[in-house]
N, C-alpha and C positions, 0 to 999 in steps of 0.2 A: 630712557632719555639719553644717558650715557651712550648708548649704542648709536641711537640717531645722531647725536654729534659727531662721533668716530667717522660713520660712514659719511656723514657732509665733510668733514677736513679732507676724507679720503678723496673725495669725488673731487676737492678743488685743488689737490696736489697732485692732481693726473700731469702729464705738460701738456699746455697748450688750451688746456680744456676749455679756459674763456671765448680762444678763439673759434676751437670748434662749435660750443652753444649759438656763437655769434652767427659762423655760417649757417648752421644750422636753422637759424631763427629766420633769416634773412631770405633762406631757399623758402622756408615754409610762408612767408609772405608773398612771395613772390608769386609760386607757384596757388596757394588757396587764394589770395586778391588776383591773379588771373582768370577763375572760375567763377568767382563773384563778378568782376565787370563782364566776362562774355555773356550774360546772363542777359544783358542789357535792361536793368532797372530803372527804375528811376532816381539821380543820382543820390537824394536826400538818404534813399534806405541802400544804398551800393557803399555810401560812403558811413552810415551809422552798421554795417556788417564789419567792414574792412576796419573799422577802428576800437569794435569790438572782440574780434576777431584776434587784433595784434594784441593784443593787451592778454589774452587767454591762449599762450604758444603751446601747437599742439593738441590741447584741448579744445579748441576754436574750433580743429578741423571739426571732431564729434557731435560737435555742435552745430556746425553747418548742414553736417552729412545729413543728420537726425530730423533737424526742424528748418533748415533752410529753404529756400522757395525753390521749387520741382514745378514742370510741366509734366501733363497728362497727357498722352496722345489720343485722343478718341472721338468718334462722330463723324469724322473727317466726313462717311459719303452723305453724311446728314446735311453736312453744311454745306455741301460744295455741291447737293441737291437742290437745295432753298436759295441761293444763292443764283441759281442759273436763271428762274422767272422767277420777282417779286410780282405778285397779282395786284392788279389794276383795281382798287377798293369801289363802289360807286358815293359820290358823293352826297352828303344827306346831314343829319344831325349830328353833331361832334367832329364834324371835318377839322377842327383843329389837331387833332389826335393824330393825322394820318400822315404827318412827317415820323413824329414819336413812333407811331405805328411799324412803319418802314424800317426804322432804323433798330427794331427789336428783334424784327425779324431777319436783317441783315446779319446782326451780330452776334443773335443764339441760333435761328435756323429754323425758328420756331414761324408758323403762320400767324397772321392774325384771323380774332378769333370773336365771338358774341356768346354770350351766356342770355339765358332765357331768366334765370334769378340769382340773385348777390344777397347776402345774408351777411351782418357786422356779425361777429358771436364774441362778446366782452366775458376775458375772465376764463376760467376752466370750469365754473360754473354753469355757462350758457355752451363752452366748448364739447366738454362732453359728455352730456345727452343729447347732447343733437348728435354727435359722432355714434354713440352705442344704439339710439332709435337708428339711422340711417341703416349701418352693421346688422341689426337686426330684420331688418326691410331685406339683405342680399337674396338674390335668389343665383347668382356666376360666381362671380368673383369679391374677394375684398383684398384689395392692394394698398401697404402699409410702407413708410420709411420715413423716419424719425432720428432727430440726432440724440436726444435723451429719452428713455425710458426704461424708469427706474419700478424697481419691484416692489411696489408699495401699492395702497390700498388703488390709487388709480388705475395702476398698471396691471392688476393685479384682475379690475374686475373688466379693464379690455380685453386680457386674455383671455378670462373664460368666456369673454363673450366672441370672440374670436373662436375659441372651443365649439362650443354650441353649432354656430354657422360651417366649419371646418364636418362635423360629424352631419350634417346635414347635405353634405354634398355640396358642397358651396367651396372654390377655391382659393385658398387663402396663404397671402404672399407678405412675409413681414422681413422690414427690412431696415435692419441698426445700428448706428454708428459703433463702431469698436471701440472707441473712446468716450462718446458722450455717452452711451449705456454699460460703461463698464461695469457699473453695479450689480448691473446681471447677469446670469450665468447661465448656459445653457440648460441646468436643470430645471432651469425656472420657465424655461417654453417646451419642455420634454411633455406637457399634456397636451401643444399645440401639433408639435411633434407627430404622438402620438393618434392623435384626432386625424391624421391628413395635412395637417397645413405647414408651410413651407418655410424657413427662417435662413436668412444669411446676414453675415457683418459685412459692416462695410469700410474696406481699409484698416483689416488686423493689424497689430505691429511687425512679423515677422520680423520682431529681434533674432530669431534663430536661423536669417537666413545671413548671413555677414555683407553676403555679395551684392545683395538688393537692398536700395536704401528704404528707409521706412517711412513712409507715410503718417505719422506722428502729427505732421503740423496740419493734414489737407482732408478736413474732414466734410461729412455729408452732413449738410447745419439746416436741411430743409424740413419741412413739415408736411408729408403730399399725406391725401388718401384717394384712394378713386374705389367707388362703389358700383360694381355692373357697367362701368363704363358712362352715369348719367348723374352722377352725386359726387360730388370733388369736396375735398378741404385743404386749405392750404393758412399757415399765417406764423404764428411766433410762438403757438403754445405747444410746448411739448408736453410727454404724458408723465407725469411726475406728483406727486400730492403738494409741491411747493407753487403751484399753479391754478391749485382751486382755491379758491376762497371759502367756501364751503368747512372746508378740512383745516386750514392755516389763516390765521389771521393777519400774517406777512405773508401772503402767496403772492407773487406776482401780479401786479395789472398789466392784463398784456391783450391781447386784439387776434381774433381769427377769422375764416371769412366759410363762409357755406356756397360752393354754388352748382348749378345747374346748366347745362346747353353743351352747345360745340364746344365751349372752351375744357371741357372736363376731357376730351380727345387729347390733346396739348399736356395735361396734369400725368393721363395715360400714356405719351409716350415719352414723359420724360423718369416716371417711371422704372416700366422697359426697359429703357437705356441703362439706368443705373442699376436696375436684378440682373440684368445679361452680363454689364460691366462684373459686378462683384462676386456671381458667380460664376462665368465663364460658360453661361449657356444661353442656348436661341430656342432650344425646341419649344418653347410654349409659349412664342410671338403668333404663331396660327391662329393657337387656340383662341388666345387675347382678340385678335382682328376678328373673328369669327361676331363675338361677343359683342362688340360694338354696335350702340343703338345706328340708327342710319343719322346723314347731319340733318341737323333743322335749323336756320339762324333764327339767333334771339334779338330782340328789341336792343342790347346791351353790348357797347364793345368794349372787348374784353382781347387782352395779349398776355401772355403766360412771361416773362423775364426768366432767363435762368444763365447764370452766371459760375464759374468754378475754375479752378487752374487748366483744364482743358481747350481752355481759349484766351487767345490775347485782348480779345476785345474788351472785357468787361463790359455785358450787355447790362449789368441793372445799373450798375455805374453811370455808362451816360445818358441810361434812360431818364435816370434822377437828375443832371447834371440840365439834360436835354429840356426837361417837365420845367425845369426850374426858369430858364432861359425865355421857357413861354411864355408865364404867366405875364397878366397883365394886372393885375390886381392884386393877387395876396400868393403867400406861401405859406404855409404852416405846415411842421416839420415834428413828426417824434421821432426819438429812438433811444435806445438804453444806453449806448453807445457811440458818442460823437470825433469822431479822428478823421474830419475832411483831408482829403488832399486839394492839392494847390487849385485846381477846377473847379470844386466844389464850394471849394471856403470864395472862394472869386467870383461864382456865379449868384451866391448867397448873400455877399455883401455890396456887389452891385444893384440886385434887386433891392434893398436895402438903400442904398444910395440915393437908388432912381425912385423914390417914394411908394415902392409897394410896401404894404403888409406882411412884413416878415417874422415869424414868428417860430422857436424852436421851444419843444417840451421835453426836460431830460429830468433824470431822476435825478432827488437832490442828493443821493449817495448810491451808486452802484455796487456791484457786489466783487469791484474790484479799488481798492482804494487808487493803488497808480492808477487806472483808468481816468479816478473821477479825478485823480489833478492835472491827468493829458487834456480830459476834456475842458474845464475851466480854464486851460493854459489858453484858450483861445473866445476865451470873454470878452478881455479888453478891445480885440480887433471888431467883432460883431458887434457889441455893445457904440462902440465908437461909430459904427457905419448904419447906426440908426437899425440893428436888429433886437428884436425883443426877447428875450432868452427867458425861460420858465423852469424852476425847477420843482418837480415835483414831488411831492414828500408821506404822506401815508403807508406807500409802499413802494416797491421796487418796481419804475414803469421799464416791463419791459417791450411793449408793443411800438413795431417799426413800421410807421405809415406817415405818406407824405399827399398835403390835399393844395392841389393849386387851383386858385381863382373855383370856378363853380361846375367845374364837371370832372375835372382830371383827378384821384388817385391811382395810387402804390400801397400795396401792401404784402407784406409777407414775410419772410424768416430773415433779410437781409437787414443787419446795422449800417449804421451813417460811418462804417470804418474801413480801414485798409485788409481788413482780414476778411472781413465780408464780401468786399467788390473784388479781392482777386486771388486769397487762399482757401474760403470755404467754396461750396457747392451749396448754391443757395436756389430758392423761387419768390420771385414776387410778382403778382397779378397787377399791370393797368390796366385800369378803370376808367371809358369814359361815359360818363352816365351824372344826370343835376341828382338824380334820386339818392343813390349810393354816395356820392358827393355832399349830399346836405346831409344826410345820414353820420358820415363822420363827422361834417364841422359842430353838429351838434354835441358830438362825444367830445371832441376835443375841448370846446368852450367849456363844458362841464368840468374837464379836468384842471383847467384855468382854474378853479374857483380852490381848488387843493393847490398848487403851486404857486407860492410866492417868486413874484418877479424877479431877478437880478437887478440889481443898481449900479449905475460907473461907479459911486461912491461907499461901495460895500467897503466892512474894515477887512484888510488884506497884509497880517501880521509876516514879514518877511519869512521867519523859520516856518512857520505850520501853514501858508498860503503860497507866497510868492514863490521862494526857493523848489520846494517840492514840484510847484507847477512847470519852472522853468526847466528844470531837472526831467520831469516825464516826460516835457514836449520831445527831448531828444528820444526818446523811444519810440513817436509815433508812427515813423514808415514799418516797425516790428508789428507794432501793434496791430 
């Protein structure tokens, strides 16, 4: 301790040295709050950077360098494809749709699309075996990418059921977050490996590279599978034992969806995109196309969302924002995490206002506490504009699905947050169909009956409610 003193008296009896800290501090503001606003954010999270940033000299930069917000270049001739003719839809049942429709496919690139069947699958319970029968059905292909999948008894028997199909001649393509499946190790797919079948991360840290920043913050948060090209899944469950209920009696309740038709084209190239992306290859786009069933449209329209720092648009963003703007009757809103921006909280408490049915179902503790005081930090304004807020308590809801009036959902890997709509890589499928539409409002009423209401008049103890809430709101453009 002696020594660290010495060396601080040393360090302040240098000459000058306050002044030089001072410059010093001053260039580094200058010069990182330069790189921050050319960025062009939006200001709430340009101005919560720049003031967290100053306060941490130095270290700020690391910090930014690390986890700060990066663009992705990629897709470009995808976009700038789909973009050139939007296709002329013919009109028929759910014409409401076909603004929402247009404006998905402007801003991800993606067509729109019809499924022939839409399947709810509640739980990891109903998720997967219906995923391991399907997998079991391959007779080409089974393409995998996942943000968590951890080595346990779940994960453990999709592998070998992946094995099985892999040694059978069946092509098999898994694809995993470097972060969300840290838990695993390559030796734990060495029999998928070995079997033939194909494994890549997506977005390693290359901390070992200095010169290239690291993708830390920008991860792949979606859930796809595509089977032969005629069997899709897509929704919020990842493959983990914290997700069945089976297995854990706090597993998550969370929502997945099974489906069928053309739209499972759309789940397959988006894909594609991201195994070419992550590992730097094209040669087995052929074989992929080869494979594909021929199109058939189904009774169901159906649009694939997909959203990630590769675009400025955030297509599920204002698909949601868009969906919301519709309705004319109700909204009802889940997700595990709630951090509107300024659009979304605007278009929610309008509807609200304007006497629709608005209804949000959030968990009554998530599995991040700052989370759950960002999220209540915005009770007071919903609650004030005639919105109904639910929190729901048995377990941790975490399924993200949005149902307006009588035909329109969303569902899929995306949260109701700022990380969701423009740092991860997400999907979410709309839905317009009354079938699949009464199908969730019956889930959701159901889940009404576990979620006690919120009240204006809840007790809200300054230190353990208010404070902490006010406090997180300013983290929310991070979050």
């Amino acid at each position: 301790m002696t020594a660290l003193i010495d060396a601080w008296d040393a360090l302040w009896a240098i000459p000058h040295i306050r002044a030089w800290l001072t410059a010093g501090w001053a260039l580094y503001l200058v010069w990182l709050g330069s790189w921050i606003v050319l960025q062009k954010r939006e200001p709430a999270a340009t101005l919560s950077w720049l003031i967290s940033l100053a306060a941490l000299p130095y270290i700020g930069f690391a910090i930014y360098y690390i986890l700060g917000p990066q663009r992705i270049v990629r897709h470009r001739a995808r976009r700038k494809r789909h973009h050139a003719h939007l296709p002329t839809e013919a009109e028929g049942p759910g014409d409401e749709s076909l603004e929402l429709r247009a404006l998905a496919h402007a801003t991800s690139g993606l067509a729109p699309s019809t499924a022939h069947d839409v399947r709810l699958l509640v739980d990891g319970g109903s998720k997967y075996p219906a995923l391991l029968e399907a997998i079991a059905q391959a007779r080409d292909h089974v393409h995998l990418e996942y943000y968590i999948y951890n080595p346990d008894r779940t994960g453990t028997a999709l592998r070998d059921a992946l094995v099985e199909r892999a040694r059978a001649g069946v092509k098999v393509r898994l694809l995993v977050d470097a972060m969300g499946s840290m838990q695993c190790r390559k030796r734990f797919f060495d029999p998928l490996i070995e079997a033939g079948g194909e494994l890549a991360w997506f977005h390693p840290a290359r901390l070992w590279l200095p010169w290239k920043r690291p993708w830390l913050n920008l991860r792949t948060h979606r859930k796809i599978v595509v089977i032969d090209g005629r069997v899709g899944f897509l929704g919020g469950i990842n493959i983990t034992d914290e997700e069945d209920e089976r297995l854990r009696d706090d597993a998550y309740r969370d929502l997945h969806l099974r489906v069928e038709g053309d739209i499972v084209r759309s789940l397959q190239e988006v894909f594609v995109e991201d195994w070419a992306y992550a590992t730097e290859r094209k040669d087995f786009i052929g074989d992929v196309v080869q494979a594909m069933p021929a199109p058939q449209a189904g009774p169901i329209h159906a649009q694939l969302l997909v959203s990630g720092p590769d675009s400025p648009w955030e297509a599920i963003h204002r698909t949601h924002v868009g969906a919301i703007h519709s309705a004319t009757r109700r909204i009802w809103l889940t997700t595990p995490y709630f951090v509107p921006g300024e659009a979304a909280m605007m278009a929610l408490t309008s509807a609200a206002l304007g006497g629709l049915d608005v209804r949000l179902l959030l968990p009554q503790m998530s599995d991040s506490r700052l989370v759950t005081w960002c999220v209540r930090s915005y009770y007071d304004d919903l609650l004030a504009a005639g919105v109904k807020v639910y929190e729901y308590g048995p377990r941790m809801l975490h399924s993200k699905s949005l149902l307006v009036d009588d035909r329109l959902v969303i569902i899929g890997s995306a949260n109701f947050d700022h990380r969701s709509f423009r740092l991860n890589f997400e999907s979410s499928l709309l839905i317009d169909d009354a079938g699949v539409a009464n199908a969730l409002a019956l889930l959701i009423e159901r889940e009404f009956a576990s979620a006690p209401r919120v009240r204006p008049d809840r007790p809200r103890p300054l230190l353990t409610a208010r404070l902490p809430e006010a406090l997180a709101r300013l983290m929310a453009p991070l979050l």
